[in-house]
C-alpha positions, 0 to 999 in steps of 0.5 A, a space after each residue: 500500500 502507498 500513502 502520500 501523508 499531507 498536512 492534514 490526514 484524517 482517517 475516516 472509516 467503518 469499525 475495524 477497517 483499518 484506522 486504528 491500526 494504520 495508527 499504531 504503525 506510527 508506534 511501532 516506528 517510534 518502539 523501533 527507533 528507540 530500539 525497544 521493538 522486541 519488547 513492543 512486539 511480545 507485549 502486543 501478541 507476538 510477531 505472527 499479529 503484525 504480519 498480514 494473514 499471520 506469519 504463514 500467509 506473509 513472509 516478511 515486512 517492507 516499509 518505505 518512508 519518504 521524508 521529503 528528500 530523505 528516505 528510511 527503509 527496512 525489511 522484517 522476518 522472523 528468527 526464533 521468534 523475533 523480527 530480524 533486520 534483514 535490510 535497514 537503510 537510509 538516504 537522500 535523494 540518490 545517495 543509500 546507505 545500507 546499516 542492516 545487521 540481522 540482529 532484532 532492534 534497528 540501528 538508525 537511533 545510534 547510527 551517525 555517519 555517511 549521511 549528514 542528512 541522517 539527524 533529520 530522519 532521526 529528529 522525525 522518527 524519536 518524535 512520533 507519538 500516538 496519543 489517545 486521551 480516552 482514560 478521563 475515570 478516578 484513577 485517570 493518567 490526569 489524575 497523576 502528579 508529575 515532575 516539574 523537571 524530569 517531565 516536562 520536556 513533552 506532552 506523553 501520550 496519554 496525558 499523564 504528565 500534563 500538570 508538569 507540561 502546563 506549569 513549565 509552559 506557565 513558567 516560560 511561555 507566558 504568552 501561550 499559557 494565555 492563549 491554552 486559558 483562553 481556549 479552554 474557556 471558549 468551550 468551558 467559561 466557568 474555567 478561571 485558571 489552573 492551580 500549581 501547587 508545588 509539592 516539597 518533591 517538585 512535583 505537581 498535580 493537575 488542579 484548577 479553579 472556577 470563577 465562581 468560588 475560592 475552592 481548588 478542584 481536581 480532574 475529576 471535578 471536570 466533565 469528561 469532554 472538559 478534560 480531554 479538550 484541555 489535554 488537546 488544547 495543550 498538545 496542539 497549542 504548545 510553544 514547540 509542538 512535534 513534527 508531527 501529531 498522531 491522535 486516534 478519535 479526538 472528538 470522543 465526549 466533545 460538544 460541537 462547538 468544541 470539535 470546531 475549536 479542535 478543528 481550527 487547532 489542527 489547521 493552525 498547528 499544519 499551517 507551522 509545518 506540523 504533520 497531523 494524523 487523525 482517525 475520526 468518527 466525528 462527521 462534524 469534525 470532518 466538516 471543517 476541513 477540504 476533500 484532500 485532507 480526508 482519507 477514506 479506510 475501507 476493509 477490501 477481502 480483508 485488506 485495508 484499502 486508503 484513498 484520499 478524497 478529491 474535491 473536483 469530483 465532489 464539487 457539485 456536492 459541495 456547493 450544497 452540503 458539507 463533508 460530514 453530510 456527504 458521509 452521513 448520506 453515503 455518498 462519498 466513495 469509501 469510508 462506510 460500512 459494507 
């Protein structure tokens, strides 16, 4: 399968066609940079589950990935019940270097010479995260106290560090603090501001205040769409986002107005040169943006097929109905149910 990633890239599609998994490929690239992809794989079913049909149906796994003028590829098979390296290399332009070993983790993150080109590759694949802030319950990762130093260089995937990330952010980036509070009070007004309290281990926890009352609340004082949209506020407003953001359904327990406001984060943050990648089962989400930044996934004699929609073919649709109309009625070609 061959996919041109643009700006915007949202995934929509049935359940099970795909989009989760096309999701999880990004994680899988960050594990295997960080050369911790044997454990990644025994932890998540072993490697027959990430091969096509399972290990008897494919052989190995290709990936090709284009980086602008620069390009990473590798080739997996299995050996003693791990993937092997059997190819691993990396380029610019017309200029390949093969760094394949045969042994189980990849070589890119510690390799540093050939190719001066080579840190561009490496920036891009250690920052690759799939974000998912479904948890919002009692024992949330929100709910936990982080450190004011060793966690706040970035956002982590589930959120679980946010109070740290926020109060460096209140710290050095005043500017942006601001901007974070104004957001989140656009879809919440009874929103004042967020309470650090320092604890004598440098550690803080995520708690707030009302305009309405004196009393410091907690995560759990907020509703469940309050708090994911102030996690989603955090990560597409920060002062040095990501090279790129990966984030599976975003819109879960969001009121319209909030999937509007997440919408103009996202062009804002691809408009700095942010790559963002999006599964999404909100048509309202998808009402916001152009045809070509929309990905239809579809499940065909079970292999997922992709295609990016195209707006001259839907033009004389368009001038009457949004997107997410278009996908409510079935008259976009992929995307639905079969």
């Amino acid at each position: 399968m061959y996919l041109e990633l643009k700006p915007i890239n949202l995934l929509i599609g049935s359940n099970g066609a795909g989009k989760s998994n096309f999701l999880s490929f990004f994680e899988f690239l960050n594990r295997m940079y960080e050369q911790k992809l044997a454990e990644y794989v025994a932890l998540n079913g072993g490697t027959d589950k990430f091969f096509f049909q399972g290990g008897k149906m494919t052989e190995s796994i290709y990936v090709n990935i284009h980086f602008r003028d620069n390009f990473y590829l590798f080739e997996l098979k299995e050996g003693d019940g791990k993937f092997v390296f059997v190819e691993e290399g990396l380029g610019y332009q017309n200029h390949y270097y093969d760094i394949a070993d045969f042994k189980a983790e990849a070589r890119i993150k510690s390799y540093d010479g050939g190719l001066l080109r080579g840190g561009y590759l490496k920036k891009y694949l250690a920052q690759i995260k799939k974000y998912h802030f479904h948890d919002t319950g009692k024992s949330s990762p929100f709910t936990k106290e982080s450190h004011i130093v060793n966690d706040a260089y970035y956002l982590y995937e589930k959120g679980e560090n946010i109070a740290a990330f926020l109060y460096r952010i209140h710290q050095d980036f005043p500017a942006v603090y601001r901007r974070i509070i104004m957001v989140v009070r656009s879809i919440a007004p009874f929103f004042s501001d967020f309470y650090f309290h320092v604890s004598a281990a440098d550690t803080v926890r995520l708690q707030w205040t009302d305009k309405y009352s004196s009393t410091v609340y907690g995560p759990t004082d907020l509703s469940d769409g309050t708090i994911r949209f102030i996690a989603l506020a955090t990560l597409f407003l920060q002062p040095v986002p990501p090279e790129v953001i990966i984030i599976d359904e975003p819109e879960l327990g969001l009121h319209p107005l909030a999937v509007q406001k997440l919408a103009g984060m996202m062009k804002s943050v691809a408009a700095k040169g942010v790559q963002v990648i999006v599964a999404t089962q909100s048509a309202d989400l998808i009402s916001n943006f152009d045809a070509e930044d929309v990905v239809t996934v579809d499940q065909v004699k079970g292999e997922t097929v992709m295609r990016r929609l195209d707006s001259d073919e839907l033009r004389s649709w368009l001038d009457d109905y949004s997107l997410g109309d278009l996908w409510r009625q079935n008259i976009l070609k992929g995307g639905q149910p079969k």
